[in-house]
mmCIF file of the C-alpha atoms, coordinates in Angstrom:
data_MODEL
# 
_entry.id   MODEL 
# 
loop_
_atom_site.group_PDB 
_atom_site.id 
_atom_site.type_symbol 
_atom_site.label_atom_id 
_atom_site.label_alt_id 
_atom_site.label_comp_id 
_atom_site.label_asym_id 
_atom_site.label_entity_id 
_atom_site.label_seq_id 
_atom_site.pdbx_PDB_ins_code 
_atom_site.Cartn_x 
_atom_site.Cartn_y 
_atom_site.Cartn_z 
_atom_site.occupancy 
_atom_site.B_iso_or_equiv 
_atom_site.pdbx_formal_charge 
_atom_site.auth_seq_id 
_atom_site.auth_comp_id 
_atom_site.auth_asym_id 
_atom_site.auth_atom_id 
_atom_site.pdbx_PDB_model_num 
ATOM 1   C CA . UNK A 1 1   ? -4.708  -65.972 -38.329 1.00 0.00 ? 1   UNK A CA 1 
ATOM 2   C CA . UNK A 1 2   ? -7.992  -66.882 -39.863 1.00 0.00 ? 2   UNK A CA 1 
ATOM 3   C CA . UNK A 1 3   ? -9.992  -63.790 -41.479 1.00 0.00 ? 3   UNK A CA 1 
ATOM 4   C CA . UNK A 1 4   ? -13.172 -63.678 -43.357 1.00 0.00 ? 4   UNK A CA 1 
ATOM 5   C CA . UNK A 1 5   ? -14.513 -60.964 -45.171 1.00 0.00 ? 5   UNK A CA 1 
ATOM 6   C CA . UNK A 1 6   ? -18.085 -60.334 -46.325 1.00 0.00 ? 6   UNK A CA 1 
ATOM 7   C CA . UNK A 1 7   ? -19.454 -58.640 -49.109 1.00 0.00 ? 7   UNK A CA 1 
ATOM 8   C CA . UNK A 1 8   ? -22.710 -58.571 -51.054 1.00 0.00 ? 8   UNK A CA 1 
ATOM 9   C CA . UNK A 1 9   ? -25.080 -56.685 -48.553 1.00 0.00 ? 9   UNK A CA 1 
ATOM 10  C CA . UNK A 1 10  ? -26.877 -53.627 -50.212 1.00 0.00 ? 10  UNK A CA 1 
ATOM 11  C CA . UNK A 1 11  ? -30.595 -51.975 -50.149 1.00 0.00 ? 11  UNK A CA 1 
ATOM 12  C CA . UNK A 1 12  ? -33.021 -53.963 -52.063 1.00 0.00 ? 12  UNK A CA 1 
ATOM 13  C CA . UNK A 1 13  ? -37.350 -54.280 -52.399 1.00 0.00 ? 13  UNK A CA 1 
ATOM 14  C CA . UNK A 1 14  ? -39.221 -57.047 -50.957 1.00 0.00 ? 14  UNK A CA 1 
ATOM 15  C CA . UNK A 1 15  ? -39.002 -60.183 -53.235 1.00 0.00 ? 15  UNK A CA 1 
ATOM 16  C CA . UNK A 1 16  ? -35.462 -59.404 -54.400 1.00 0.00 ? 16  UNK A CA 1 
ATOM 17  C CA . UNK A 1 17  ? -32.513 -61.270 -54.724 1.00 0.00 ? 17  UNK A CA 1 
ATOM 18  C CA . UNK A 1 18  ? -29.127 -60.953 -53.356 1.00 0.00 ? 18  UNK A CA 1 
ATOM 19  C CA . UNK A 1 19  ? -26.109 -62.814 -53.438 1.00 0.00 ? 19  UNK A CA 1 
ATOM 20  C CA . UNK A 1 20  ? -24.003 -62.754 -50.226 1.00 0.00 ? 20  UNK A CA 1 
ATOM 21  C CA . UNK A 1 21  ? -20.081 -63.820 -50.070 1.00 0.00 ? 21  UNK A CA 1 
ATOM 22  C CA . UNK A 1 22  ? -17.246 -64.537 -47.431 1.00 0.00 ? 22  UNK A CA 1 
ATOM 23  C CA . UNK A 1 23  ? -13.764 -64.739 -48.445 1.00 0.00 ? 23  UNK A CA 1 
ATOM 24  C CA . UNK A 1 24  ? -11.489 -66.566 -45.765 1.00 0.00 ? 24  UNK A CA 1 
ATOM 25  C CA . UNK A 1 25  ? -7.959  -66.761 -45.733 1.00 0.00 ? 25  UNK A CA 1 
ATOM 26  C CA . UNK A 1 26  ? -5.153  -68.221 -43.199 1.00 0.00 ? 26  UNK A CA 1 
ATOM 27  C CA . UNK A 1 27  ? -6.009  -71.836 -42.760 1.00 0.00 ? 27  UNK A CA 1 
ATOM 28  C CA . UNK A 1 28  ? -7.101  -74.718 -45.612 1.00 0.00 ? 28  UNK A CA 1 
ATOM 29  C CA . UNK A 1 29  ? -10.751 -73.651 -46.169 1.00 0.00 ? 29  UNK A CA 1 
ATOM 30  C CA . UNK A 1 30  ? -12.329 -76.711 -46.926 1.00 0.00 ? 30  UNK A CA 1 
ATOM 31  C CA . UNK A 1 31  ? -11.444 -78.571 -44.038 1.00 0.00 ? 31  UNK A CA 1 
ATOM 32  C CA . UNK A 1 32  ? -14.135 -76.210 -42.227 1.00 0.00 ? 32  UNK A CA 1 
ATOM 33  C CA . UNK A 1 33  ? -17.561 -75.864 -41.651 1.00 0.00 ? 33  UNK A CA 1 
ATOM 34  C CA . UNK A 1 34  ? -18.945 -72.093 -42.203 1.00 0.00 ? 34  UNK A CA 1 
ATOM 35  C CA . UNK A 1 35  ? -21.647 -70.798 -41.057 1.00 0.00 ? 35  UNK A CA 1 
ATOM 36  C CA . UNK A 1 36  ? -24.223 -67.677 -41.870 1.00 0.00 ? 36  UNK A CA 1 
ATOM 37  C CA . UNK A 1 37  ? -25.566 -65.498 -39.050 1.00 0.00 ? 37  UNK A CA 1 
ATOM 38  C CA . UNK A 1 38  ? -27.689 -62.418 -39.195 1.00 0.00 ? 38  UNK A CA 1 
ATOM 39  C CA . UNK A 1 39  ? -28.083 -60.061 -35.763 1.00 0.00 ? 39  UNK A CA 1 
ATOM 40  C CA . UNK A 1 40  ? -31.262 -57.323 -36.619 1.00 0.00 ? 40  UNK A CA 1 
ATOM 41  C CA . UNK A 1 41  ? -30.685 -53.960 -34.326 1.00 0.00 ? 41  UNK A CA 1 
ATOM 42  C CA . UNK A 1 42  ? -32.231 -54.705 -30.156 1.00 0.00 ? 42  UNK A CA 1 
ATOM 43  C CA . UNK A 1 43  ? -32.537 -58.916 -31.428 1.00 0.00 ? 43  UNK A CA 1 
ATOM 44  C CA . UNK A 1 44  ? -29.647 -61.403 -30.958 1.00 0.00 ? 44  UNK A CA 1 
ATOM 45  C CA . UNK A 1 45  ? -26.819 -62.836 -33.088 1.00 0.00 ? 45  UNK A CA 1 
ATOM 46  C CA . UNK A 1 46  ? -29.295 -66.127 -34.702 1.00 0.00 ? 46  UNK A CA 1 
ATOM 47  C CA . UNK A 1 47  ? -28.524 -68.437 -37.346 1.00 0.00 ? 47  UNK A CA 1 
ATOM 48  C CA . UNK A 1 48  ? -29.268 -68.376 -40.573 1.00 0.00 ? 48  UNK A CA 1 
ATOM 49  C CA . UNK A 1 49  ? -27.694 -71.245 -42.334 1.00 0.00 ? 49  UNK A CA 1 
ATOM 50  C CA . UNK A 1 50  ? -24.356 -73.510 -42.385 1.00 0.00 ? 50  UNK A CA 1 
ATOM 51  C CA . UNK A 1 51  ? -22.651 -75.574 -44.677 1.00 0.00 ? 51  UNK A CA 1 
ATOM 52  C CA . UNK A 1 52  ? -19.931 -78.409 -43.449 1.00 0.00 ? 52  UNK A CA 1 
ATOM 53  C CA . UNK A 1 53  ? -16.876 -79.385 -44.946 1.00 0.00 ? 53  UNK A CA 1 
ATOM 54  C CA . UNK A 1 54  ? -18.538 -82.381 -46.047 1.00 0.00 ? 54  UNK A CA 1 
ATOM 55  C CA . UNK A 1 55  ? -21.463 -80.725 -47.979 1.00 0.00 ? 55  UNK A CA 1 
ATOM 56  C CA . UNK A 1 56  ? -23.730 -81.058 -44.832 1.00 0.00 ? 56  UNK A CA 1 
ATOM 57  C CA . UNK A 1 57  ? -26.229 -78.486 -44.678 1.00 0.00 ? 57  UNK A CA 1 
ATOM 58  C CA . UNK A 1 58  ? -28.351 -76.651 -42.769 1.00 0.00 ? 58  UNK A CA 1 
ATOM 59  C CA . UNK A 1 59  ? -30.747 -73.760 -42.654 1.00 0.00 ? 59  UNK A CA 1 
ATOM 60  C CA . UNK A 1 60  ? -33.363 -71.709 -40.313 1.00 0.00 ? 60  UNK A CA 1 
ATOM 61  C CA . UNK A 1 61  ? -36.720 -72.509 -40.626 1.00 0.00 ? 61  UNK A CA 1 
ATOM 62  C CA . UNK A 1 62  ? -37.184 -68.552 -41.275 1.00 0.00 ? 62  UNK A CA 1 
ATOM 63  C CA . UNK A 1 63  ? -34.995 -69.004 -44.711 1.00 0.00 ? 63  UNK A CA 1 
ATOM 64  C CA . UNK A 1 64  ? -35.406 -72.532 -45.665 1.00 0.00 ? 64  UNK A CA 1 
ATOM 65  C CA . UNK A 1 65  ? -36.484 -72.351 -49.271 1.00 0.00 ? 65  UNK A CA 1 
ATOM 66  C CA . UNK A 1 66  ? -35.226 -68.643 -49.783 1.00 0.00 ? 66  UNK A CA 1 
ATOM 67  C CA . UNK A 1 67  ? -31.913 -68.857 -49.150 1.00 0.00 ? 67  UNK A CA 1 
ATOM 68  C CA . UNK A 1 68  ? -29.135 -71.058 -50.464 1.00 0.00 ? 68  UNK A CA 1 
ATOM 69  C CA . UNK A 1 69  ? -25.643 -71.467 -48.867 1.00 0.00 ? 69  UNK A CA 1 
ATOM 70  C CA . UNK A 1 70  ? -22.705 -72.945 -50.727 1.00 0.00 ? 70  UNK A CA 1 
ATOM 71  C CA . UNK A 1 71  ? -18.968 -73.085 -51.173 1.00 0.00 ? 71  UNK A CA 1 
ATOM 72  C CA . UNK A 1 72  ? -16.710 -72.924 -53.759 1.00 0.00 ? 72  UNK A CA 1 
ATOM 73  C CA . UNK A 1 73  ? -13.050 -74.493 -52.039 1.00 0.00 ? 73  UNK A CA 1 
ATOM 74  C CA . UNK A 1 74  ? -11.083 -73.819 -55.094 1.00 0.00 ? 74  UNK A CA 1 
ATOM 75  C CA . UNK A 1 75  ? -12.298 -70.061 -54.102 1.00 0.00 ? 75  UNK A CA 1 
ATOM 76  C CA . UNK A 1 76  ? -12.211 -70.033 -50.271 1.00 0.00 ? 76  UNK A CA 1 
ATOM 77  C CA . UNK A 1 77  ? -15.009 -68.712 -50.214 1.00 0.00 ? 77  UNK A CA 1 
ATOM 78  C CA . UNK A 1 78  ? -18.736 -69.341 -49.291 1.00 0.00 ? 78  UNK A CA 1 
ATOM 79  C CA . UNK A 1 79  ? -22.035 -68.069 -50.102 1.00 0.00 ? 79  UNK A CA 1 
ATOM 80  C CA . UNK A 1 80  ? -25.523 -67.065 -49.180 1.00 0.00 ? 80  UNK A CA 1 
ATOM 81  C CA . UNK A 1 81  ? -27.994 -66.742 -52.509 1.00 0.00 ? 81  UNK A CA 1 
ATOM 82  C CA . UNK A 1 82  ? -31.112 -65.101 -50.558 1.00 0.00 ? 82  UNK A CA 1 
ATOM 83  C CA . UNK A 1 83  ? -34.438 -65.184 -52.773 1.00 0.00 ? 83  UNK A CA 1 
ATOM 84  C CA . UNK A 1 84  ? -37.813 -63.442 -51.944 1.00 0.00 ? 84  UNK A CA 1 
ATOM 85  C CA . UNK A 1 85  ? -36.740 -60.991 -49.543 1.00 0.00 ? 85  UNK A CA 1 
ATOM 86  C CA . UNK A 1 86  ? -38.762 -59.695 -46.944 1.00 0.00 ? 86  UNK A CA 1 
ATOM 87  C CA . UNK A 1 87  ? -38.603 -56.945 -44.722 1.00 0.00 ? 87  UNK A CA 1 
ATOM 88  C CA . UNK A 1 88  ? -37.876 -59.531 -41.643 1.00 0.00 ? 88  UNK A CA 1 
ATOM 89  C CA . UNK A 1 89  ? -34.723 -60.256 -43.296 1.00 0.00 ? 89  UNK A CA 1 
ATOM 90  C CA . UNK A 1 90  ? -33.179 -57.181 -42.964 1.00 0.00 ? 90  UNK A CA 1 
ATOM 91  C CA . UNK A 1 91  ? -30.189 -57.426 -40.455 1.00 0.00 ? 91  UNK A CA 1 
ATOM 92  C CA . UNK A 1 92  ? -26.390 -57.336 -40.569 1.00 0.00 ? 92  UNK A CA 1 
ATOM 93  C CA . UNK A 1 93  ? -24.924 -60.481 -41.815 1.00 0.00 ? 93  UNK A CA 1 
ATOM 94  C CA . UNK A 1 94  ? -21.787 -62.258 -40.839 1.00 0.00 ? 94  UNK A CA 1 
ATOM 95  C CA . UNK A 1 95  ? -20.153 -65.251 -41.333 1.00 0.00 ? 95  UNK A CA 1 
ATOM 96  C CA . UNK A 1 96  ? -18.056 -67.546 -38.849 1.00 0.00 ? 96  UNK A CA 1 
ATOM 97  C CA . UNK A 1 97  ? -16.032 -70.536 -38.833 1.00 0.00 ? 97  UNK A CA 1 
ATOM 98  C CA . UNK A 1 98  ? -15.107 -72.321 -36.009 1.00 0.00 ? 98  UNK A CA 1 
ATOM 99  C CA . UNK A 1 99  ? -11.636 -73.437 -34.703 1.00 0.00 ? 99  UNK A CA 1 
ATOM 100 C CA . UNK A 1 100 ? -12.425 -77.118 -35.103 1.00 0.00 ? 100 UNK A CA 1 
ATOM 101 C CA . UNK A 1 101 ? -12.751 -79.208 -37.667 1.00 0.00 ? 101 UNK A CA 1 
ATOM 102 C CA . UNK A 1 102 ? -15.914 -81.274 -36.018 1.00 0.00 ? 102 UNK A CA 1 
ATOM 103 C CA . UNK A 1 103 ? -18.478 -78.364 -35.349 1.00 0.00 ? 103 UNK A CA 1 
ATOM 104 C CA . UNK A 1 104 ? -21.637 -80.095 -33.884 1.00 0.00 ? 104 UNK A CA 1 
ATOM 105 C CA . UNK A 1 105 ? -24.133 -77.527 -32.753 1.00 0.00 ? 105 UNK A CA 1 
ATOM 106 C CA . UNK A 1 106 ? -24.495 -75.766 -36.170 1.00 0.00 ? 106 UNK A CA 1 
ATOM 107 C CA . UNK A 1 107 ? -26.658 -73.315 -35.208 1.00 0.00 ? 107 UNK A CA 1 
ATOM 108 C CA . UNK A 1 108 ? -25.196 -71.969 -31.831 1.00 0.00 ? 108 UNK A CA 1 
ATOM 109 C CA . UNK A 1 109 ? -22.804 -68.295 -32.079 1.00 0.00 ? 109 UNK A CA 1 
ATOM 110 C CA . UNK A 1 110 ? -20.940 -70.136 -29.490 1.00 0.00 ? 110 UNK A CA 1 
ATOM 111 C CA . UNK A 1 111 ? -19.795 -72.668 -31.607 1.00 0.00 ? 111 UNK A CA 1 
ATOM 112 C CA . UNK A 1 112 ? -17.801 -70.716 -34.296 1.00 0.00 ? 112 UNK A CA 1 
ATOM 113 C CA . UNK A 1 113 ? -14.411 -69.018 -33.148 1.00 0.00 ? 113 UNK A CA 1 
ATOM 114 C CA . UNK A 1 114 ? -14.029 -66.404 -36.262 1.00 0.00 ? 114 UNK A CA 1 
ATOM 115 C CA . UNK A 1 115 ? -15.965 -63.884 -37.407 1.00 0.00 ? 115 UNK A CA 1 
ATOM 116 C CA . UNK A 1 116 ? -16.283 -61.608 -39.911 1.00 0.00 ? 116 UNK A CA 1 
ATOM 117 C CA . UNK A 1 117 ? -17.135 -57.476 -40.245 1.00 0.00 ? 117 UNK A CA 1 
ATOM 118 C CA . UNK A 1 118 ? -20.778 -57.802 -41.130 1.00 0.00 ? 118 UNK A CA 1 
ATOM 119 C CA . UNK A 1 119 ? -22.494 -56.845 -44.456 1.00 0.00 ? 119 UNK A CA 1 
ATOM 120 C CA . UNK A 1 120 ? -25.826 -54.903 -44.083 1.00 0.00 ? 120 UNK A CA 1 
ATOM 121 C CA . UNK A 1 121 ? -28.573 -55.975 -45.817 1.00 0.00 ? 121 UNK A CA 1 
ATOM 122 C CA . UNK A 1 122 ? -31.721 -53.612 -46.195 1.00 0.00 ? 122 UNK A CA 1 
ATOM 123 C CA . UNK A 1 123 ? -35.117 -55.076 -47.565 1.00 0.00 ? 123 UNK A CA 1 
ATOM 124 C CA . UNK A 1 124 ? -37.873 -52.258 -48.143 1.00 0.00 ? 124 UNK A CA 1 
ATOM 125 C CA . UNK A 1 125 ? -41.659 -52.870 -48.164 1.00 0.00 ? 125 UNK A CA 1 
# 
């Protein structure tokens, strides 16, 4: 049974940092892309950025240049480093991982199988 767990969400100003993280446990992690989604309260689940298990990456137009997504595989565990917050940002997070190893459409929910809790993250103006 695959689980991932986020953490890292929190309140912070416009122009802050924070660091977001996803634990996952029950399969071997680096054989897997993972993937960063946001879903803002009355908008849908969108993406926000994805990393493969071959270092392939990918981001939103909305947070290219903000945010940074890696993984550390010794860890099992990947990251979202989100710079220069702004009040659009604000949304619960989550990450995913999909059930196969090839994951080709990145940036569809669809495509990713596991998901986990959420981690709220608050920017104020």
């Amino acid at each position: 049974q695959v689980q991932l767990v986020e953490s890292g969400g929190g309140l912070v100003q416009t122009g802050g940092s924070l660091r977001l993280s996803c634990g996952a446990s029950g399969r071997t992690f680096n054989n897997y892309a993972m993937g960063w989604f946001r879903q803002a309260p009355g908008n849908e689940r969108e993406f926000v950025a994805a990393i493969t298990y071959s270092g392939s990456i990918y981001y939103a137009d909305s947070v290219k240049g903000r945010f940074t997504i890696s993984r550390d595989n010794a860890k099992n565990t990947v990251y979202l480093q989100m710079n220069s917050l702004k009040p659009q940002d604000t949304a619960v997070y989550y990450c995913a991982a999909p059930q196969r190893r090839t994951l080709i459409a990145v940036r569809i929910p669809a495509s990713y199988d596991y998901w986990g809790q959420g981690t709220q993250v608050t920017v104020s103006s």
